[in-house]
C-alpha positions in Angstrom: -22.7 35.1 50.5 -22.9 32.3 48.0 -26.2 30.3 47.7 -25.9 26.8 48.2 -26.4 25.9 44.6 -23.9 28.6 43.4 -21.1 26.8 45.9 -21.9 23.0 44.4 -22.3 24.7 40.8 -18.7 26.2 41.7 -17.8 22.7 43.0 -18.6 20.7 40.0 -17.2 23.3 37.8 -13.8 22.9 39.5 -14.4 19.3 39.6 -15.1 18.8 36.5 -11.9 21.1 35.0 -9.2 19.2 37.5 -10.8 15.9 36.0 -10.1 17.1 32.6 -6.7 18.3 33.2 -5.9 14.9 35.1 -7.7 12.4 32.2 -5.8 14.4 29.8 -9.3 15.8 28.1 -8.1 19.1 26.8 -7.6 17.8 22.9 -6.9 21.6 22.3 -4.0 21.5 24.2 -2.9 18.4 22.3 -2.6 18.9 18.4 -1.4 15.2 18.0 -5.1 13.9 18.0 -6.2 15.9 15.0 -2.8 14.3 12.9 -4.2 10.4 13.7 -6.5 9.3 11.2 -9.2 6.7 12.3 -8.0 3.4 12.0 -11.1 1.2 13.0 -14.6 1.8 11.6 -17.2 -1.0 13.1 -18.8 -3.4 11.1 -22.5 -2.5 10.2 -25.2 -4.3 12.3 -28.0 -6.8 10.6 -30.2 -4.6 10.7 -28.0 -1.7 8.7 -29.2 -2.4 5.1 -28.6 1.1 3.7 -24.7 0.6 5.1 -24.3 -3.0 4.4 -24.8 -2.3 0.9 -22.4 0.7 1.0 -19.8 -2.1 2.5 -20.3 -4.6 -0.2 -20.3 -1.6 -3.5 -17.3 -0.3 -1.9 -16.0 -3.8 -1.8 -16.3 -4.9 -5.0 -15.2 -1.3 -7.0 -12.0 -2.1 -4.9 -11.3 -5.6 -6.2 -12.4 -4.3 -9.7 -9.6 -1.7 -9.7 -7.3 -4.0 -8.3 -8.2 -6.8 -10.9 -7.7 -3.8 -13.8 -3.9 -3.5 -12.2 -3.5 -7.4 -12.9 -1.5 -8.2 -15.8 -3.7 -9.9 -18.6 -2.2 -13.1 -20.0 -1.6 -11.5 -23.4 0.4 -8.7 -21.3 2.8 -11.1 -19.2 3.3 -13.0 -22.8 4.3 -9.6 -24.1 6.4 -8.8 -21.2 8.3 -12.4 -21.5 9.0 -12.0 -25.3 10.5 -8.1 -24.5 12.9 -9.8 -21.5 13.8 -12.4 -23.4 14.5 -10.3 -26.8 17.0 -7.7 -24.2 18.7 -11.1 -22.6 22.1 -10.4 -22.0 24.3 -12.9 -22.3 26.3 -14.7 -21.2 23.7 -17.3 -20.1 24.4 -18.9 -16.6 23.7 -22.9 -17.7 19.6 -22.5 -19.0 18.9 -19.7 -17.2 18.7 -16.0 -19.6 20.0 -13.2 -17.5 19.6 -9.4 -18.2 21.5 -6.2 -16.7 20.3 -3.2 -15.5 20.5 -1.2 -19.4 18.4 -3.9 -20.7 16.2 -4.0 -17.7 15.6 -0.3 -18.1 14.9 -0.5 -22.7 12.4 -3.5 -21.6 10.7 -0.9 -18.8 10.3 1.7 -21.7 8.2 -0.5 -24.0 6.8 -3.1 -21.4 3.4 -0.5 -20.9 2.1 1.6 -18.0 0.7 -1.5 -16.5 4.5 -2.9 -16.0 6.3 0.5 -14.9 5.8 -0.5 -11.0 8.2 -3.7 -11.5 10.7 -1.7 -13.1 12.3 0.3 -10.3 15.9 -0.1 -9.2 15.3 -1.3 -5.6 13.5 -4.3 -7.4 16.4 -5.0 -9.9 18.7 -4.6 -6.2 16.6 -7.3 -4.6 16.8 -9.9 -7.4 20.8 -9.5 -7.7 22.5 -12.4 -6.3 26.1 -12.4 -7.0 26.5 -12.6 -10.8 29.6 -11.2 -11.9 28.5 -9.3 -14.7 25.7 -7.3 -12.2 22.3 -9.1 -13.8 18.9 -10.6 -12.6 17.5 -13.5 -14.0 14.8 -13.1 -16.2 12.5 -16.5 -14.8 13.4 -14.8 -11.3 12.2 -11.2 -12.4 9.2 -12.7 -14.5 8.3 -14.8 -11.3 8.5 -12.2 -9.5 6.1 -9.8 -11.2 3.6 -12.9 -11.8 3.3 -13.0 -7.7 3.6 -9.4 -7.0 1.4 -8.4 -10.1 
């Protein structure tokens, strides 16, 4: 015979594994949870110095590498003389146009800084029924001066 604390020990142990097969607990049985990265991280308390600090370095060297992906002015001056020096013409009123061939020589010498703009689902998505398949420069040059 079973002593009364072998019977609840049994008890919760039974318990306890119906629970976790109920709640959904096993996480071994379940590979998906390993393959979804962590998504919130909580805000350090007031207290937290030694973390606050982490929060505000980590901060800033993310804005500095973003602010060293920015276009200086003396780039964007470079990168309107090359599109405008590659214009194809003809010209649509004022407005200097360019084609793809163009848009591609200007990519080559525009600088590492410039190569994300010059992809041809952005040349797509600045096309707007010109007969002769071009982008407007201003468009392109505004568009790299919001996105850059």
């Amino acid at each position: 015979k079973k002593s009364e604390q072998e019977l609840k020990d049994e008890e919760m142990e039974l318990f306890t594994k119906y629970y976790m097969e109920w709640k959904g607990g096993k996480k071994s049985d379940n590979i998906s949870y390993a393959n979804i990265p962590r998504f919130y991280y909580r805000l350090p308390a007031e207290d937290e110095v030694l973390l606050q600090k982490l929060r505000e370095e980590s901060r800033a060297v993310f804005l500095q590498r973003k602010s060293r992906e920015l276009l200086d002015n003396e780039e964007l001056q470079n990168l309107w003389f090359l599109l405008d020096k590659h214009q194809t013409s003809p010209m649509i009123g004022e407005e200097a146009m360019i084609n793809y061939e163009n848009f591609l020589k200007v990519a080559e010498k525009a600088g590492p800084k410039c190569k994300q703009f010059f992809t041809a689902k952005i040349f797509a998505k600045l096309l707007h029924n010109d007969p002769y398949g071009r982008i407007s420069i201003m468009q392109f040059f505004n568009y790299v001066m919001r996105k850059g």
